[in-house]
N, C-alpha and C positions, 0 to 999 in steps of 0.2 A: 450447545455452544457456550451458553451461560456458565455453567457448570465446568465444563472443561476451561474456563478462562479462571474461574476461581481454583479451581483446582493448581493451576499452573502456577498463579500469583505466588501462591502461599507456598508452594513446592519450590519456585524459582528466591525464594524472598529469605527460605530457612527460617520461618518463625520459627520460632519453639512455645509451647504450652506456657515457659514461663515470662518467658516476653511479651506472649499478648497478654495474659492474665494482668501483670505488676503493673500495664498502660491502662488497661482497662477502666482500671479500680481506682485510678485517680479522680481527686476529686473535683478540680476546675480549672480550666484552659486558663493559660498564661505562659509569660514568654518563657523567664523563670524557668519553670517546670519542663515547657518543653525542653529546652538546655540540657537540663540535670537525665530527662530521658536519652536525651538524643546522645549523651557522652558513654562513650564506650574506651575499653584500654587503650587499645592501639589501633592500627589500620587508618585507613582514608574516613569512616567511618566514625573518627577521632575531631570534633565541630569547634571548631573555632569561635569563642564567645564572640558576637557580634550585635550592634545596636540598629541594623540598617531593617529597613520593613517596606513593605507595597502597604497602600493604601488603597481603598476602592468604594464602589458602591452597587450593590445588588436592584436592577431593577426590574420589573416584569411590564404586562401591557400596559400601552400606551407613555412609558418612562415610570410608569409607578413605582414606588418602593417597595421592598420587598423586606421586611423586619422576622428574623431566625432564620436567616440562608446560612447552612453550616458551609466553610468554607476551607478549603484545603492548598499547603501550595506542595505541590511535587515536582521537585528536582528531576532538570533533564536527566541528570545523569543517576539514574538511580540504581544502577548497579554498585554502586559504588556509596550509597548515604540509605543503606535500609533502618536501621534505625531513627533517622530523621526522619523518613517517610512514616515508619509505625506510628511514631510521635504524635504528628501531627492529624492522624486520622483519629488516633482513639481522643486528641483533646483539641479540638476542631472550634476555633471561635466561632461565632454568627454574629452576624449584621443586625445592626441597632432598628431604632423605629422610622429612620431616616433609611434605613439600606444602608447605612454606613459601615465600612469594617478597617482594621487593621492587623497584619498579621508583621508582627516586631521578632526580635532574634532571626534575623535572615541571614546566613552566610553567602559570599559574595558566590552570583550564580546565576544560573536561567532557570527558568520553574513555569510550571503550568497553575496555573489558579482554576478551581472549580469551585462551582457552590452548587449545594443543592439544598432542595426545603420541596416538602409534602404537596405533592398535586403540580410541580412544575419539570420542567428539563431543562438544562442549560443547552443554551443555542450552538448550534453544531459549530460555527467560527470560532465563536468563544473558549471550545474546545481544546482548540489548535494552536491556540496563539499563545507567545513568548512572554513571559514580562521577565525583568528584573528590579533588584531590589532601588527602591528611587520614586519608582513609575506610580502612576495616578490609572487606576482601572477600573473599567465599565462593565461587569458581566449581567446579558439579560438572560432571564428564564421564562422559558414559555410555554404554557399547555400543554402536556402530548395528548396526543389524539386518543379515540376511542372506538373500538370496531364490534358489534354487536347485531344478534341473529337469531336465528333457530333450528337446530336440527332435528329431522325428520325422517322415515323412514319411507320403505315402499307404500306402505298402507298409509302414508301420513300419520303416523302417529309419532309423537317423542321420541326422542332416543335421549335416555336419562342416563347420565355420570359418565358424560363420553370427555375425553380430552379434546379440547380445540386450539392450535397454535398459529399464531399470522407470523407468517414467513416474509422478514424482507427482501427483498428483490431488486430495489430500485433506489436512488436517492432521491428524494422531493425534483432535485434538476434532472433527471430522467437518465443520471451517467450509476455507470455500476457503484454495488454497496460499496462502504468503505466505512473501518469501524470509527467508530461516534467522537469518542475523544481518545485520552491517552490512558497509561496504565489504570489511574485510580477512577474512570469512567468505566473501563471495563468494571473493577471490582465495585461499582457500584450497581452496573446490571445484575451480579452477578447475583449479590444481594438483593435487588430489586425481583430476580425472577424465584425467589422461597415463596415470595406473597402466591404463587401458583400453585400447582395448576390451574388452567383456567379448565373449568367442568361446565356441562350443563345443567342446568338446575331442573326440579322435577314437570316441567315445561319441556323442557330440549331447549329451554334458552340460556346463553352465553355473553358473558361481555370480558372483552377484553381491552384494559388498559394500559396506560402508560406507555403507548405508542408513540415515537419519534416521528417526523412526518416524512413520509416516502410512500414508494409503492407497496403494497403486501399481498399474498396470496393466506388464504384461510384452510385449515386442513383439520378434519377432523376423524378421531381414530386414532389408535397407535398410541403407545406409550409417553408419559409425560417426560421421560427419559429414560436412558439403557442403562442405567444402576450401576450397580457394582458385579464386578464377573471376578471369583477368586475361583483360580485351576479347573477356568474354562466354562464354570457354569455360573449363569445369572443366579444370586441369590437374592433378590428384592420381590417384592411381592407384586401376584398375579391380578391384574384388573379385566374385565367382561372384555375388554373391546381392546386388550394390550397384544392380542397376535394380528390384529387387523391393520392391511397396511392403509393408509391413512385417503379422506374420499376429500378432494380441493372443491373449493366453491366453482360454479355452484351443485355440479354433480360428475365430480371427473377424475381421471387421473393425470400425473404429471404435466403429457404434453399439452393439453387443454385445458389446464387450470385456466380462472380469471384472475382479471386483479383487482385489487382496491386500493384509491389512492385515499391517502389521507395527509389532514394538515394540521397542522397546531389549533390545537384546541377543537379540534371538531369531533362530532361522533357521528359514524358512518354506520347508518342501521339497514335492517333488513337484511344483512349479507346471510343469507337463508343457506343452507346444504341441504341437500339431499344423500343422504346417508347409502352408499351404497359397501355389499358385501365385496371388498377387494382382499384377498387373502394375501397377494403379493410374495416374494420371494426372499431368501435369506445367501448375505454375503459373507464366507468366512476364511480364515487364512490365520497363519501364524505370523510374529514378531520376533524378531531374532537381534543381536548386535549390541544389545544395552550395556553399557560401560558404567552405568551405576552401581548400585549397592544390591545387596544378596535381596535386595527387599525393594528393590528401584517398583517405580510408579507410569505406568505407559497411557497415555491417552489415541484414544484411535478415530479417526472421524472421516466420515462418508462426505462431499462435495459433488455437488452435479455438475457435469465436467464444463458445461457451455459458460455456467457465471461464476463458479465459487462459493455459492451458498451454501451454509451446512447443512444436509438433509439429519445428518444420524451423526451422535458420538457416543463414544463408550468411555467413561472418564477414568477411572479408575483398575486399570489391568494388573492385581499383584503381579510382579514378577517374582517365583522364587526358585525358578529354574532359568537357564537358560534360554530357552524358546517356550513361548505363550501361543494359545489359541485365543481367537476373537471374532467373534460372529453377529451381525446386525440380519435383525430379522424383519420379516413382512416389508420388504422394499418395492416398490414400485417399478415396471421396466422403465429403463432409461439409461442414458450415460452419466460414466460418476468418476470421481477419484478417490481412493482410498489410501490414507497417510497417516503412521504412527511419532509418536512424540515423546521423547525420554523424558516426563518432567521431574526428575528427580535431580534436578543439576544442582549446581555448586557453582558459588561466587569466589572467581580466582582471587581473591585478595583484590578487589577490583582489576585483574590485570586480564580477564575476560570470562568466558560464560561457555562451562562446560554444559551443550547441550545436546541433544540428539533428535534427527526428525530423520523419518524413512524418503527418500523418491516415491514421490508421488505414484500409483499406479494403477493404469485405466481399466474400468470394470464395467462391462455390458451386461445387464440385464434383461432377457428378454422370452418369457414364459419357460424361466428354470431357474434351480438356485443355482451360484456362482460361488465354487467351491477352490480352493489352493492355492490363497493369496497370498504370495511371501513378500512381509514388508521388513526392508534390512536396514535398521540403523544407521544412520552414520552420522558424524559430531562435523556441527557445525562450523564456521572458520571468524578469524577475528584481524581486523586492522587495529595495529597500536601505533603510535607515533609521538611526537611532541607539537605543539605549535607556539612560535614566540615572533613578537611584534618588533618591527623594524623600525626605530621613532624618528624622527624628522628633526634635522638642526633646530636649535632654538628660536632660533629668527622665521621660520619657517613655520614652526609651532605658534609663535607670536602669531602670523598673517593667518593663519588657519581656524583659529581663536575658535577649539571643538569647546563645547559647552563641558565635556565631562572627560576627564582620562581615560581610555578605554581599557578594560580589564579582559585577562584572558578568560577565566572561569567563566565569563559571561556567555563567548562564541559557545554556537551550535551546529557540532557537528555530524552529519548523518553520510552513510553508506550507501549508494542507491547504484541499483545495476544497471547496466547500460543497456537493456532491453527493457520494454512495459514488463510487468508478471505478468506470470499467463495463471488462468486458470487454478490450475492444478500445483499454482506454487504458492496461493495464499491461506496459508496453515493461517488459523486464528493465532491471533497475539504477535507472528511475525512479522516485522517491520513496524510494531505498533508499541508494542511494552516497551522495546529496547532500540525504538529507529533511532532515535537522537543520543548525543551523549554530549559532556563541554568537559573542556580542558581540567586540571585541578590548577593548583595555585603555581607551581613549577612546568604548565603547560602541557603535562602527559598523560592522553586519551587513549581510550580501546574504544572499538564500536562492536559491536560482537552482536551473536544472532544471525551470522549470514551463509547464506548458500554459496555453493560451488560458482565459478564464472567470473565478469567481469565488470569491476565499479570502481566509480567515481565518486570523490568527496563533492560534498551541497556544505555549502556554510551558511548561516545564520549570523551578521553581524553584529554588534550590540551600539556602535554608533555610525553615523554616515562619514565618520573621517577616515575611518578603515577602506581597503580593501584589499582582497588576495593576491601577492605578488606570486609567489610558487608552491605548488605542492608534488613535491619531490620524491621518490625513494633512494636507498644509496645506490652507489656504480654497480656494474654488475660486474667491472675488473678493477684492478688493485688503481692503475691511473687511468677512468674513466671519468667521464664526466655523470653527474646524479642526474636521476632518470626522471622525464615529465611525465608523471604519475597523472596530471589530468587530459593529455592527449593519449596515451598508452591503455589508462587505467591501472586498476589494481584489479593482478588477474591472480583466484584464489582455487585451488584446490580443493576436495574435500577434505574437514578439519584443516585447512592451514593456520594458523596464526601467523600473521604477516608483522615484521617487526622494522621500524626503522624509519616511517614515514615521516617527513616535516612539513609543516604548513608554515608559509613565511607570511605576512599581512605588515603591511605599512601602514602610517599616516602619510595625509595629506591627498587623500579620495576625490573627484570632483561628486557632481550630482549634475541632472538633468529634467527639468519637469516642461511641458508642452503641451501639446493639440496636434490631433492630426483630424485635417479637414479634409472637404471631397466636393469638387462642383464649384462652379461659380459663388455659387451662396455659400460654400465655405462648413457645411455641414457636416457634423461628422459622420464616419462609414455605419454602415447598415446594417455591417454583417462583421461577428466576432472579427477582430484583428491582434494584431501582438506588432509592436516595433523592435527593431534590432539593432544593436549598433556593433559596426563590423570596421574593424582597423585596421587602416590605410598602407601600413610600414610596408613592404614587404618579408621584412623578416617576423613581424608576428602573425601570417597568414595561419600558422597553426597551432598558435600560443591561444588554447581555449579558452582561458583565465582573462581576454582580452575582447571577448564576446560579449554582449550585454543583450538582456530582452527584458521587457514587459508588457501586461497583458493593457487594450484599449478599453477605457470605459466607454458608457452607453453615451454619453455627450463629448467624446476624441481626446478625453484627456489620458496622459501616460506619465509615468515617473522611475526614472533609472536614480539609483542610487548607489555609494561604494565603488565608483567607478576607479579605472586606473587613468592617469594621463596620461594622452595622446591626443592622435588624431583620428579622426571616424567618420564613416557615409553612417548616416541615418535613413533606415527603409523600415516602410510597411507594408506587413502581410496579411492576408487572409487566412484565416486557418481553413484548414482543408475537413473533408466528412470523417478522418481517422482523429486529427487532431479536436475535433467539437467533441468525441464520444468517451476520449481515453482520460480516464481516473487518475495518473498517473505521468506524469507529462513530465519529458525527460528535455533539459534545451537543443533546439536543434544541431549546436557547435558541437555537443558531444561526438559529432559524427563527422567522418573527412568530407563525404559527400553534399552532408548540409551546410558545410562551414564554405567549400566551393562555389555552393549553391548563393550563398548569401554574400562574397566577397562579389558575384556576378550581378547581384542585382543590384547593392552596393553600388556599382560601380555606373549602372543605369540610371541610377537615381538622383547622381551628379547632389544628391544633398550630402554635404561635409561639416562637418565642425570640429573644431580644436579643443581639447577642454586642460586646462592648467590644472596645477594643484589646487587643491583645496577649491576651487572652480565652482561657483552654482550659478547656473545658466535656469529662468525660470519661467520664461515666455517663447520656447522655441517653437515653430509652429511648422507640418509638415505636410505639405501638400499632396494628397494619395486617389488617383486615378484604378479605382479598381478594378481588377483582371478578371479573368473567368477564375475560378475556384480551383484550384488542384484539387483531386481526387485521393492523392499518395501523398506521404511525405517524401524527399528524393532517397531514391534508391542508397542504399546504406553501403560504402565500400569500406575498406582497408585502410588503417595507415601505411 
């Protein structure tokens, strides 16, 4: 997976030989310099000299400082500013003897900040999160774990130079994987995983490091990777134990593997194998449909169908025919998906992301090989649109007295389907390199990367005086009224490019912060909750844009923010056994049935409050009698 995610960056990104070479070879970070890299002729691509910067501090255990954390910032929107991204990786500052850093020439924008430095990970939140330029930020790094053992054979004897891989499985909070951070965490794995293979040494013993903290299964046997395949045959070289399909701790296959958990900074020893001879089975099929070049580049990769883990990738598939062969050998019986990837795409002028991934397609395994897998191309679809800020009289502006002018290029906007994924549709790097994207300085967005079906915009504000008044498409007749694109959705075709979308956002937002208590003693709940605020009007019973949630801390605190004004019941809920396990949580309003659902309970709950503009309300406090548990979320209908 490592591999296939670099592979893709630098395919999806169009370096060229001379562009990383000229960054390379410079000789010392500075803003300056960055600038002069980052200017290109023409395109979006084109950096606006700028003096605005994030400041911050790197620390590791216990708040300590952390002194040479290289640190990076990458643009949400990085289809569109690759150049700035190369920039800034090949000349990367680090943090002072205090943790101190600053990274100056920023253009107006949203960005991810990472750091990294020798022997730490950055913490998976820290990941994730938004800054813009202005902001004061905290990123910690922490130990990854470390898994280590010995492998053995029937006779008890070593088994020397074998491959061993820990496979994640799980997230430290026990909910499906989800990758680590955003694009340039990927390409730091990716980089991180050459230090490999991990072997075992003439012992039969093993360590591997730089473990993130999660669950892991251990597997040893089988190929440190599937290489390079030009016109259908592997040409990489042959190791003892490389047709062997792979034996999981502590002596097993697939369905019986164990696990091992691991945490920060820990080393989990003894995870012993017992080496057993599994010969296992080979999956092959051809690819067909690539809209690339005479020379396009296909990545193909194996998922076990129940969680999305990648068992097997082949990274590198020439194409210079028409239809390829591709085959993973020595597999394991079990259920899987198998899914091919055009990464040889092209950056529309930032106006979207010519890409191609196949339908996923289910492949049982079971004492035979599984032969005539046709995976057919097809290009992926894009929403474009513009989004501009609706500003509030001056006088209005005066009482609301926002600390900062809110900027469009700042908002972050992402595409998310109005079902969880399943399985069999989390290609690596999708929804991950290119989930987010933010307006440019004229307010005009693509999000691209997406499959066929049906989604709804997720915004990201940049101040609390914002929030979303409509997100529209045009009419669908000449005098029509424009269409509520967040009750309807945005429903795409394969390869559609959807054109026309507006996102409107006003000032003068309320906020909401509280406690929700339980019991006489006023306690807070016991068990995961989430609050909701659901409005009153009659006519906005299905204006989704008018829904609000958020999640309950462990002591009943809650915080709603970018609220619109009105009027609202305030209720809480319990999450239910589907909603504690899913990785991916969609609001419940997205759906007619849950928005029904909640205007009902709503209305039970006899709690109401009013919220004006600019409105902060910051002691509300909400009294929750807990129910039995639902099971389901409510059954999904139709608008």
């Amino acid at each position: 997976m490592r591999r296939l995610s670099l592979a893709i960056i630098f395919s999806t990104l169009l370096v060229s030989a001379t562009e990383v070479a000229s960054l390379a070879q410079a000789d010392k970070p500075g803003a300056a310099d960055i600038r002069r890299a980052q200017a290109t002729p023409s395109g979006q691509d084109k950096i606006a000299q700028s003096s605005e910067s994030i400041k911050g501090r790197v620390i590791g255990e216990e708040g300590r400082p952390v002194a040479g954390a290289e640190i990076i910032a990458v643009p949400v929107d990085i289809a569109s500013y690759r150049q700035r991204i190369l920039a800034f990786f090949f000349k990367r500052p680090v943090s002072d003897a205090d943790g101190k850093f600053e990274l100056t020439g920023l253009q107006a924008g949203a960005y991810t900040i990472l750091a990294s430095a020798e022997g730490y990970l950055l913490s998976d939140s820290d990941s994730k999160k938004i800054r813009r330029p202005g902001e004061s930020v905290t990123l910690t790094l922490v130990k990854p774990g470390v898994i280590t053992g010995k492998v053995t054979n029937s006779l008890d004897n070593p088994v020397v130079g074998v491959v061993v891989r820990a496979i994640k499985v799980r997230e430290a909070d026990n909910k499906p994987i989800r990758l680590r951070g955003e694009m340039f965490s990927e390409f730091t794995d990716s980089m991180n995983s050459l230090l490999g293979p991990f072997e075992t040494d003439d012992r039969g013993i093993y360590r591997i490091y730089g473990l993130a903290p999660g669950y892991y299964q251990v597997a040893a046997g089988g190929r440190s990777r599937q290489g390079l395949v030009l016109s259908g045959a592997d040409i990489t070289g042959v190791g003892p134990y490389d047709g062997d399909a792979p034996t999981y701790y502590p002596s097993s296959t697939l369905p019986t593997a164990g696990e091992v958990a691991v945490r920060a900074g820990d080393e989990v020893a003894n995870v012993d194998i017992r080496y057993r001879d599994n010969r296992g089975h080979s999956v092959s099929g051809t690819v067909s449909g690539s809209k690339g070049s005479e020379q396009g580049m296909i990545s193909v990769v194996l998922t076990r169908a129940t969680s999305g883990v990648v068992e097997k990738t082949i990274d590198d598939v020439i194409v210079s025919v028409k239809e390829k062969g591709f085959a993973f050998d020595a597999v394991l019986d079990g259920e899987y998906f198998v899914t091919a990837m055009d990464s040889n795409s092209t950056m529309d002028g930032g106006a979207g992301l010519n890409v191609s991934v196949s339908p996923s397609r289910p492949v049982t395994v079971s004492g035979a090989d599984v032969t005539g897998v046709e995976l057919a191309l097809e290009p992926l679809g894009s929403i474009a649109g513009r989004a501009l800020i609706e500003p509030v009289s001056a006088a209005q502006k005066a009482e609301c007295k926002a600390t900062r002018p809110p900027r469009l290029e700042e908002v972050v906007i992402s595409a998310r389907g109005e079902v969880n994924k399943k399985p069999e549709d989390q290609f690596p790097l999708l929804g991950s390199m290119f989930e987010d994207t933010s307006p440019n300085e004229k307010g005009e967005f693509t999000v691209g990367f997406l499959r066929s079906g049906v989604h709804r915009l997720a915004l990201q504000l940049p101040v609390d005086s914002l929030y979303i008044r409509t997100v529209t498409l045009p009419p669908l007749t000449p005098d029509g009224k424009p269409v509520d694109a967040m009750k309807s959705g945005v429903t795409l075709k394969t390869g559609d490019k959807m054109k026309g979308l507006v996102v409107t956002l006003s000032e003068g937002a309320a906020g909401l912060r509280g406690k929700v208590v339980t019991g006489r003693e006023n306690k807070p709940p016991s068990t995961k909750t989430r609050v909701h605020l659901v409005p009153t009007e009659p006519e906005a019973a299905d204006n989704v844009l008018r829904y609000f949630e958020a999640e309950v801390t462990t002591d009943g605190d809650f915080t709603l923010t970018n609220i619109a004004p009105g009027k609202y019941r305030l209720l809480a809920r319990e999450l239910s056994d589907q909603e504690l396990t899913e990785a991916d949580h969609k609001p419940l309003a997205w759906d007619a049935g849950g928005r029904t659902s909640l205007r009902f309970e709503g209305e039970a709950s006899k709690k109401t409050i009013e919220l004006s503009q600019c409105q902060r309300v910051t002691d509300f406090f909400v009294s929750y009698t807990p129910l039995i548990k639902p099971s389901k979320r409510p059954a999904k209908s139709s608008d």
